[in-house]
Backbone as JSON Lines, residues from 0, in Angstrom:
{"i":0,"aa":"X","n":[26.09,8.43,-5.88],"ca":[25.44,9.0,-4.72],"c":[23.99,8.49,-4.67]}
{"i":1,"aa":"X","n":[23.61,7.96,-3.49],"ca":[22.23,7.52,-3.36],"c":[21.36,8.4,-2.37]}
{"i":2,"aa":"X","n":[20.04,8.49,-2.98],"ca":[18.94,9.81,-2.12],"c":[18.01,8.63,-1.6]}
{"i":3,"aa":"X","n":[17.63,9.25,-0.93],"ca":[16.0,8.06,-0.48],"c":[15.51,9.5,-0.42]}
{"i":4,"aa":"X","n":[13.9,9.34,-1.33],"ca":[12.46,9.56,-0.99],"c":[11.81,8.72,-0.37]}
{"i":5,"aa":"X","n":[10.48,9.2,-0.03],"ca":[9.55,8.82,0.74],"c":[8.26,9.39,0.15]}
{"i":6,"aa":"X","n":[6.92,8.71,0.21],"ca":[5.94,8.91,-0.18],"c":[4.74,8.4,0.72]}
{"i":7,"aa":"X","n":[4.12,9.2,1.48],"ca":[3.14,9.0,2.72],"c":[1.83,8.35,2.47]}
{"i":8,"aa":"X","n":[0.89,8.07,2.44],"ca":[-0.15,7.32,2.45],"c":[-1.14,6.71,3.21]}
{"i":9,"aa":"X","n":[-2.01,6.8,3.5],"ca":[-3.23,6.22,4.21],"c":[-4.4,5.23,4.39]}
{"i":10,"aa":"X","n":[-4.76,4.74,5.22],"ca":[-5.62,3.63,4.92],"c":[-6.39,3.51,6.43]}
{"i":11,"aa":"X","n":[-7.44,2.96,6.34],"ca":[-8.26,2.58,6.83],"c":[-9.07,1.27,7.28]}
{"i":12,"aa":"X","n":[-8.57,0.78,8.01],"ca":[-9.05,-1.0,8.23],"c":[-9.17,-1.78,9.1]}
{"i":13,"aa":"X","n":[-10.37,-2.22,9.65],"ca":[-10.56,-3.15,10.86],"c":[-9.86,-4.49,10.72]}
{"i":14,"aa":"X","n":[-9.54,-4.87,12.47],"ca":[-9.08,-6.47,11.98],"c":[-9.32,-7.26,13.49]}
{"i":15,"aa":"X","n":[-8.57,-8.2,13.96],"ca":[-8.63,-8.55,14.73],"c":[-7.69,-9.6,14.97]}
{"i":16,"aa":"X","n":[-7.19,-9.64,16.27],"ca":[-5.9,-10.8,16.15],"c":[-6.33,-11.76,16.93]}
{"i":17,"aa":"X","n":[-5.82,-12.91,16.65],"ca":[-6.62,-14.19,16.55],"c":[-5.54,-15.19,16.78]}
{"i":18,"aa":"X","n":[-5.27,-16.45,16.97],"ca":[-4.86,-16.89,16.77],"c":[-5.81,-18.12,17.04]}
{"i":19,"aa":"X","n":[-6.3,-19.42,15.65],"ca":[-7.24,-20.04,15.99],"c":[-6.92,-21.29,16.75]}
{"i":20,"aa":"X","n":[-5.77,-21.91,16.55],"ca":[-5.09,-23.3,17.61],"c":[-5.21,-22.52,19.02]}
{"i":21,"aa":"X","n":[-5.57,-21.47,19.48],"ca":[-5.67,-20.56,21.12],"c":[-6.99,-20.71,21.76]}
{"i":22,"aa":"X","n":[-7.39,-20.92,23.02],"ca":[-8.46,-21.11,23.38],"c":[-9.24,-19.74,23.24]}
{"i":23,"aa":"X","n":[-10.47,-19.06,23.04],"ca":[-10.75,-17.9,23.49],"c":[-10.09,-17.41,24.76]}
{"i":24,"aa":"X","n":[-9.84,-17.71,25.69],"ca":[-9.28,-17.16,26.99],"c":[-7.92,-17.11,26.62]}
{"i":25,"aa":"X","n":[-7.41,-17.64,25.84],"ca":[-5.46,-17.26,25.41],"c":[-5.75,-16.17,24.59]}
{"i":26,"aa":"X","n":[-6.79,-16.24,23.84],"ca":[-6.31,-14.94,22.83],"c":[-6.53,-13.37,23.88]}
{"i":27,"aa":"X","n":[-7.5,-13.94,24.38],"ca":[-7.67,-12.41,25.31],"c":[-6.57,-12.44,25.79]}
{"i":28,"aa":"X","n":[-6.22,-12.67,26.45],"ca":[-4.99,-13.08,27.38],"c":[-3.9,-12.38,26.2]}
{"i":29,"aa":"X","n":[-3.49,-12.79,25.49],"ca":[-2.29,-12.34,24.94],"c":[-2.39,-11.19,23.85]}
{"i":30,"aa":"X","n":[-4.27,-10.58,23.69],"ca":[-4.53,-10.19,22.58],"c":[-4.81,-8.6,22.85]}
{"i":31,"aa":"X","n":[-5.44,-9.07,24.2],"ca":[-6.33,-7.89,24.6],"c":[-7.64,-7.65,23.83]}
{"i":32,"aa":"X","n":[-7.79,-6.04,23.52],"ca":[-8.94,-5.55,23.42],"c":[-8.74,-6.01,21.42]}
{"i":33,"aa":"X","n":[-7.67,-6.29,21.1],"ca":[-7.12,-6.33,20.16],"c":[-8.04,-7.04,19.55]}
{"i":34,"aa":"X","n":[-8.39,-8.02,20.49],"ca":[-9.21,-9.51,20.07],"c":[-10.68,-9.55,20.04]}
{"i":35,"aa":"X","n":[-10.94,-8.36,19.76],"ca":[-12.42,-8.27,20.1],"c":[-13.13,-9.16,19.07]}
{"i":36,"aa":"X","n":[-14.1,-9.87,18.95],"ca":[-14.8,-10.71,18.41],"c":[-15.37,-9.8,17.06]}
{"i":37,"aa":"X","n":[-15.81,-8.63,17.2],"ca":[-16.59,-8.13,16.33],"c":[-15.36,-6.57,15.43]}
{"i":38,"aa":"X","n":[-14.41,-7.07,15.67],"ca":[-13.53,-6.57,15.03],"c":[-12.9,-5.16,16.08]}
{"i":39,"aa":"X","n":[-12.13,-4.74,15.44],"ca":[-11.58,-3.16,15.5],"c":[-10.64,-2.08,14.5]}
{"i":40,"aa":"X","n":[-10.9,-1.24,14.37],"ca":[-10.23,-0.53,13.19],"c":[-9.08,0.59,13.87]}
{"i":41,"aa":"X","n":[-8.29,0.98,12.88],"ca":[-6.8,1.7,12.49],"c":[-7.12,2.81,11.89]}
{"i":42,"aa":"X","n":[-6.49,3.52,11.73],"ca":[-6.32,4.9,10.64],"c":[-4.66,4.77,10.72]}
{"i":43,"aa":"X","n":[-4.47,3.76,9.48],"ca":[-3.02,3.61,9.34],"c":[-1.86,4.89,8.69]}
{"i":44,"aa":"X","n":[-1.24,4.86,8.62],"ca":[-0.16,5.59,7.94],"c":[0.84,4.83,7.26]}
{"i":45,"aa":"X","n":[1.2,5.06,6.16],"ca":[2.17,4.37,5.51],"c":[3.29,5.24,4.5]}
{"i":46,"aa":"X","n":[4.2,4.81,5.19],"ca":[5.62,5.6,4.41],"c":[6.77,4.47,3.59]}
{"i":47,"aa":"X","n":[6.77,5.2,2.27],"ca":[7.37,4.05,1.39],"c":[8.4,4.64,1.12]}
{"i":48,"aa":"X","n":[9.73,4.32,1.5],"ca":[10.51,4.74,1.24],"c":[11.83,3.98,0.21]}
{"i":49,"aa":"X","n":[12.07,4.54,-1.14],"ca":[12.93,4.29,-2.01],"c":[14.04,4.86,-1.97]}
{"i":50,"aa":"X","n":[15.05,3.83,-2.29],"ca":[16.59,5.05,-2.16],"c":[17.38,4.35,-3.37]}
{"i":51,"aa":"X","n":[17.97,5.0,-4.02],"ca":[18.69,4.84,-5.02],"c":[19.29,5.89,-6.25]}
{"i":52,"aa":"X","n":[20.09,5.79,-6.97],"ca":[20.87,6.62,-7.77],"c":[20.33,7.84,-8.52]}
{"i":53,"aa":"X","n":[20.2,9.02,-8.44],"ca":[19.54,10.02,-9.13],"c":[19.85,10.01,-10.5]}
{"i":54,"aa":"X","n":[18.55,9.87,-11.6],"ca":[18.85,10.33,-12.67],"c":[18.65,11.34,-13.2]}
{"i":55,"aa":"X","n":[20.25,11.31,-13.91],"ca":[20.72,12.35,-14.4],"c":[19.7,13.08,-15.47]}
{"i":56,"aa":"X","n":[19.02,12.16,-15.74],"ca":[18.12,12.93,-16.9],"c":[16.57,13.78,-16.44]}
{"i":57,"aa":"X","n":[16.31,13.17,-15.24],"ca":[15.16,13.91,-14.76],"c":[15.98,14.86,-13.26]}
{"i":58,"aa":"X","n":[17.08,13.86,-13.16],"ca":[17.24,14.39,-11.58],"c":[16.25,13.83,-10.33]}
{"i":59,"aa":"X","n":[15.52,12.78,-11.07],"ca":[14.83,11.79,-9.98],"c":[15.29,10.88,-8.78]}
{"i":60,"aa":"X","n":[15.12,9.7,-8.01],"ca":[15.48,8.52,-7.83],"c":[14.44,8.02,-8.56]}
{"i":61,"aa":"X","n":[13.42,8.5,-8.25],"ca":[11.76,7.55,-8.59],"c":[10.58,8.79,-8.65]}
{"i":62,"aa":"X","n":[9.69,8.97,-9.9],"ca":[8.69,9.62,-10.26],"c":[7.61,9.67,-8.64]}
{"i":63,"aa":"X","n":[7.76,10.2,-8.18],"ca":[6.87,10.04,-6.78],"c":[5.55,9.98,-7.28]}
{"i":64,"aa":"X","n":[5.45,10.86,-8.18],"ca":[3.56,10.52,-8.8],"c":[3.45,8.84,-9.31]}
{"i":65,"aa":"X","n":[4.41,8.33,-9.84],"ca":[4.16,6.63,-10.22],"c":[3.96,6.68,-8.92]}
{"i":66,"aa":"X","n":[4.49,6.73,-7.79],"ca":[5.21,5.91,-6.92],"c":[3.92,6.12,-5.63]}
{"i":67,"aa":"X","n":[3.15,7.11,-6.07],"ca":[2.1,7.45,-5.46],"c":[0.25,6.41,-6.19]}
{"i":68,"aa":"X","n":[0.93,6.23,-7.31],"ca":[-0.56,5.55,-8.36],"c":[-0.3,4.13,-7.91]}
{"i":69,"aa":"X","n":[1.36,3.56,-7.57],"ca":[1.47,2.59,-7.29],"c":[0.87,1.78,-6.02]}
{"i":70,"aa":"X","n":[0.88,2.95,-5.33],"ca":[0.64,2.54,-3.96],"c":[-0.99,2.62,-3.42]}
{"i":71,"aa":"X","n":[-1.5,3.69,-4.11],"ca":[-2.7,3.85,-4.63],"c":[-3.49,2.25,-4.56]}
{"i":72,"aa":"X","n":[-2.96,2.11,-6.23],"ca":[-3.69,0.97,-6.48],"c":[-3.46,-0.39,-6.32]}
{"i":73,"aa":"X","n":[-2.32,-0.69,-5.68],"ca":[-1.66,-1.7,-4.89],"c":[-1.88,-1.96,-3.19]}
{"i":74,"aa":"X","n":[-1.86,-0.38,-2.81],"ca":[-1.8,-0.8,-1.49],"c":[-3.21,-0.14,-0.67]}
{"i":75,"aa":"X","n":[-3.68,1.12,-1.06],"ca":[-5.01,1.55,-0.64],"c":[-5.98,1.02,-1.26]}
{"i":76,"aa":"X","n":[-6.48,1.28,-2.39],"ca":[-7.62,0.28,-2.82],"c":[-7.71,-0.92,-2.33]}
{"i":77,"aa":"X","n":[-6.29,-1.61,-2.25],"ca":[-6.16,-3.38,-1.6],"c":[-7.26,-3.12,-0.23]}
{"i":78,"aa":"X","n":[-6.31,-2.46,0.66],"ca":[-7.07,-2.64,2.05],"c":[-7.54,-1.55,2.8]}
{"i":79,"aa":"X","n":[-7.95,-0.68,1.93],"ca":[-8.82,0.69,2.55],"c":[-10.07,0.44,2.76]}
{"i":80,"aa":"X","n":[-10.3,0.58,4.16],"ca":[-11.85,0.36,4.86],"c":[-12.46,-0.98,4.22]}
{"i":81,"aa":"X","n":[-11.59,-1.75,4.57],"ca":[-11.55,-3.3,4.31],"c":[-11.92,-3.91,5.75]}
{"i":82,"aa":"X","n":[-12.11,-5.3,6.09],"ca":[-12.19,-5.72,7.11],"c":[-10.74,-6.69,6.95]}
{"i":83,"aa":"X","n":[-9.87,-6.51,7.33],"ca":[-8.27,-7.5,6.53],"c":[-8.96,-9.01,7.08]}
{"i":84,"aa":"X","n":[-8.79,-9.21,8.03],"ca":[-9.45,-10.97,8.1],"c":[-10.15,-11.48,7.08]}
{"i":85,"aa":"X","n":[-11.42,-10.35,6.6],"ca":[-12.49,-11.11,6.15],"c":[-12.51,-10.59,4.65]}
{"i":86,"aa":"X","n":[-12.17,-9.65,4.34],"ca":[-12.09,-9.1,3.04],"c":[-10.94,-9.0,2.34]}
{"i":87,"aa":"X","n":[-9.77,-9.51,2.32],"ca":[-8.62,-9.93,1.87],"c":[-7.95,-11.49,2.02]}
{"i":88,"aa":"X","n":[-7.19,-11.63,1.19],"ca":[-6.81,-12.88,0.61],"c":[-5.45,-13.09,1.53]}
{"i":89,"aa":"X","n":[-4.6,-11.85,1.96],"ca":[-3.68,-12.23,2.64],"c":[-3.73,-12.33,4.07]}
{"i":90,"aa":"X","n":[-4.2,-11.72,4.38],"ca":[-4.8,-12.56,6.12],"c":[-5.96,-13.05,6.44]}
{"i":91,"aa":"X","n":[-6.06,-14.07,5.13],"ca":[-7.18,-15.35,5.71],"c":[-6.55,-15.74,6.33]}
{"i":92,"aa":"X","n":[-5.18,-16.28,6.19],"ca":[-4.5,-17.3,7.11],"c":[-3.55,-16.65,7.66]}
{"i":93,"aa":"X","n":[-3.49,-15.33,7.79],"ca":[-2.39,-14.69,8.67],"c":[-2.68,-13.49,9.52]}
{"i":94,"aa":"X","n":[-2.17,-13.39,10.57],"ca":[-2.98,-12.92,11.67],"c":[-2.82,-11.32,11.08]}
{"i":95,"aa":"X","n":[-3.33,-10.51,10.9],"ca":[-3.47,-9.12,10.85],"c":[-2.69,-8.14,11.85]}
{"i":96,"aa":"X","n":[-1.46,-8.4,12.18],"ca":[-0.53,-7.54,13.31],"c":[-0.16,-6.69,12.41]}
{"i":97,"aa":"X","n":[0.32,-5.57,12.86],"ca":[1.0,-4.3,12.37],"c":[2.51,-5.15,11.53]}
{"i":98,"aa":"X","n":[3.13,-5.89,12.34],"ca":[4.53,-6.59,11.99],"c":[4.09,-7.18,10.63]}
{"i":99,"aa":"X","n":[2.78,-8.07,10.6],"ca":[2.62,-8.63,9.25],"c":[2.25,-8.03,8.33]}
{"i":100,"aa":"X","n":[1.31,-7.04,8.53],"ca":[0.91,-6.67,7.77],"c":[1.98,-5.49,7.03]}
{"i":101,"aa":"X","n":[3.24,-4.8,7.46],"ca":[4.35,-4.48,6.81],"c":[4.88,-4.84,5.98]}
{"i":102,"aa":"X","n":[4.85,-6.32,6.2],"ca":[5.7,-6.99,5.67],"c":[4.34,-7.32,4.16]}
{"i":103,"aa":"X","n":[3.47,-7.85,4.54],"ca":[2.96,-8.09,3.28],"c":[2.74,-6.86,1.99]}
{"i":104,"aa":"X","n":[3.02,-5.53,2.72],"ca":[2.86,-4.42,2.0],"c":[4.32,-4.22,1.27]}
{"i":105,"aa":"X","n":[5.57,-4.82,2.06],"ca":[6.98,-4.71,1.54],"c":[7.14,-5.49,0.22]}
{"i":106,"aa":"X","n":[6.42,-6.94,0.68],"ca":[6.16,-7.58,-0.73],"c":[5.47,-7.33,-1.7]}
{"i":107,"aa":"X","n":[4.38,-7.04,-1.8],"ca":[3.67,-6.08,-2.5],"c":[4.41,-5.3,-3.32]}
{"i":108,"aa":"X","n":[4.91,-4.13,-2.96],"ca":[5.89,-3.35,-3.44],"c":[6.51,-3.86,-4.44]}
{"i":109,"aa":"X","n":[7.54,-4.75,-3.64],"ca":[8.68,-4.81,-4.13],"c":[8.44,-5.66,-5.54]}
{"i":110,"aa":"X","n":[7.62,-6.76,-5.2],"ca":[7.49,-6.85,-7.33],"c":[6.93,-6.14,-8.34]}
{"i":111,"aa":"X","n":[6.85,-4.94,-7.77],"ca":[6.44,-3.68,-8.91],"c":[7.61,-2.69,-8.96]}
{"i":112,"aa":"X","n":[8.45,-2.81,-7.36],"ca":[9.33,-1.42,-7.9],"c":[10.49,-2.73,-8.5]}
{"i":113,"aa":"X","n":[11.2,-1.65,-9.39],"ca":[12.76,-2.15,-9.82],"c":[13.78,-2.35,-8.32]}
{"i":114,"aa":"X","n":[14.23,-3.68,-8.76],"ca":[15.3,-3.98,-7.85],"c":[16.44,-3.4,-7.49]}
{"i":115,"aa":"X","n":[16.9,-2.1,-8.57],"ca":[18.14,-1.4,-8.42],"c":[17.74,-0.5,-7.17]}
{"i":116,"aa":"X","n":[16.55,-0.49,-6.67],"ca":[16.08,0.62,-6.08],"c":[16.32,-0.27,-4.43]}
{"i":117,"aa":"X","n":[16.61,0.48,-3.23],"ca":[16.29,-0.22,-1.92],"c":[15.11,0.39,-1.49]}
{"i":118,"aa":"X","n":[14.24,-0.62,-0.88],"ca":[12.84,-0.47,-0.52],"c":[12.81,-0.97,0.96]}
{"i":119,"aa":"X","n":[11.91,0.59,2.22],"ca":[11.84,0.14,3.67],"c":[10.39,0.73,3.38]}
{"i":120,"aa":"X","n":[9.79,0.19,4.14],"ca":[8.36,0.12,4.47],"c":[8.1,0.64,6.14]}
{"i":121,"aa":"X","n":[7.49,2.26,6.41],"ca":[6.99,2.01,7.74],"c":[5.58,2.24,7.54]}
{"i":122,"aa":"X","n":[4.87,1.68,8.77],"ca":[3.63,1.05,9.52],"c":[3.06,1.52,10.8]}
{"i":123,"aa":"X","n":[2.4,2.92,10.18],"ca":[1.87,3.9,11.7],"c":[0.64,2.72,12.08]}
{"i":124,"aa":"X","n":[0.3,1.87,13.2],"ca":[-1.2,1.43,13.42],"c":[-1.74,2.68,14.37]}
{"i":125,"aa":"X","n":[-1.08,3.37,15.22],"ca":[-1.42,4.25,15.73],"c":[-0.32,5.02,15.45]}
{"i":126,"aa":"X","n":[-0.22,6.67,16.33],"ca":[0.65,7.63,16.43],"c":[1.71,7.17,17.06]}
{"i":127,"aa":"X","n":[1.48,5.86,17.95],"ca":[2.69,5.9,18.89],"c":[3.14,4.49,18.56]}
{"i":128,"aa":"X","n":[2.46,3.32,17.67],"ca":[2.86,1.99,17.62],"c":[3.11,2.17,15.72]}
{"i":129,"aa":"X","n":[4.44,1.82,15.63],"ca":[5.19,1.7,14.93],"c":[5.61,0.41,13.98]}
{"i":130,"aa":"X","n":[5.52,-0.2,12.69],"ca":[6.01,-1.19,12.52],"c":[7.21,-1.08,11.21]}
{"i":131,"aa":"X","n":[8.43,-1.75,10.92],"ca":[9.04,-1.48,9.93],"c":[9.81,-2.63,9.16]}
{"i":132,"aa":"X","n":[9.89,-2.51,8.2],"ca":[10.12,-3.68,7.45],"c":[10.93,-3.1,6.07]}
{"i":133,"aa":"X","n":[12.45,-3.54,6.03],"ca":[13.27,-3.51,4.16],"c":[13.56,-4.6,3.54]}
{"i":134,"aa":"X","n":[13.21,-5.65,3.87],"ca":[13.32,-7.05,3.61],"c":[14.28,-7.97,3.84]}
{"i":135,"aa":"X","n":[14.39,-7.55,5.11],"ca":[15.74,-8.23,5.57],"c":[15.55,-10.21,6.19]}
């Protein structure tokens, strides 16, 4: 029998979407306010969700307190009240969208949690824009 938990999380981080082969007038154009030159910030939400076999010996899937230090120091310290363009290593060269930036948090993850485990990643950028990613 397999359970999925979930473990919630927060962050904080300006960015801006860009695309640099685009003229300034394409990025507005396709970017919006998104594209503002001097950045813009999120109050993200992040839900990590693990599913896999309960053990019998704790009655766990996964220690949610690891699973909380993990994310901690993997995924908030990484990019809490960061500027992601300019103060991180993974979107120097990749545009800072909600879609990518899921995904770079899925990877993240996933070479720290155990593989027996299935791992989905969601991505509040706002209350109403949504991003999700299990590594498909």
């Amino acid at each position: 029998m397999k359970v999925k938990v979930a473990r919630e999380a927060h962050f904080n981080a300006a960015h801006r979407l860009f695309n640099a082969a685009w003229s300034d007038e394409k990025n507005k154009q396709v970017f919006g306010k998104c594209n503002n030159p001097n950045y813009h910030g999120h109050n993200y939400k992040l839900i990590v969700e693990v599913k896999g076999e309960i053990n019998p010996d704790t009655g766990y899937v996964i220690d949610l307190g690891d699973l909380a230090s993990l994310i901690k120091t993997e995924i908030e310290d990484r990019f809490d009240h960061k500027n992601l363009n300019l103060d991180t290593k993974e979107f120097k060269n990749l545009n800072p969208t909600a879609e990518n930036i899921v995904v770079v948090i899925y990877r993240i993850l996933r070479e720290k949690i155990d593989n027996k485990f299935e791992l989905n990643i969601k991505l509040y950028e706002t209350e109403r824009n949504l991003a999700e990613y299990g590594g498909e």
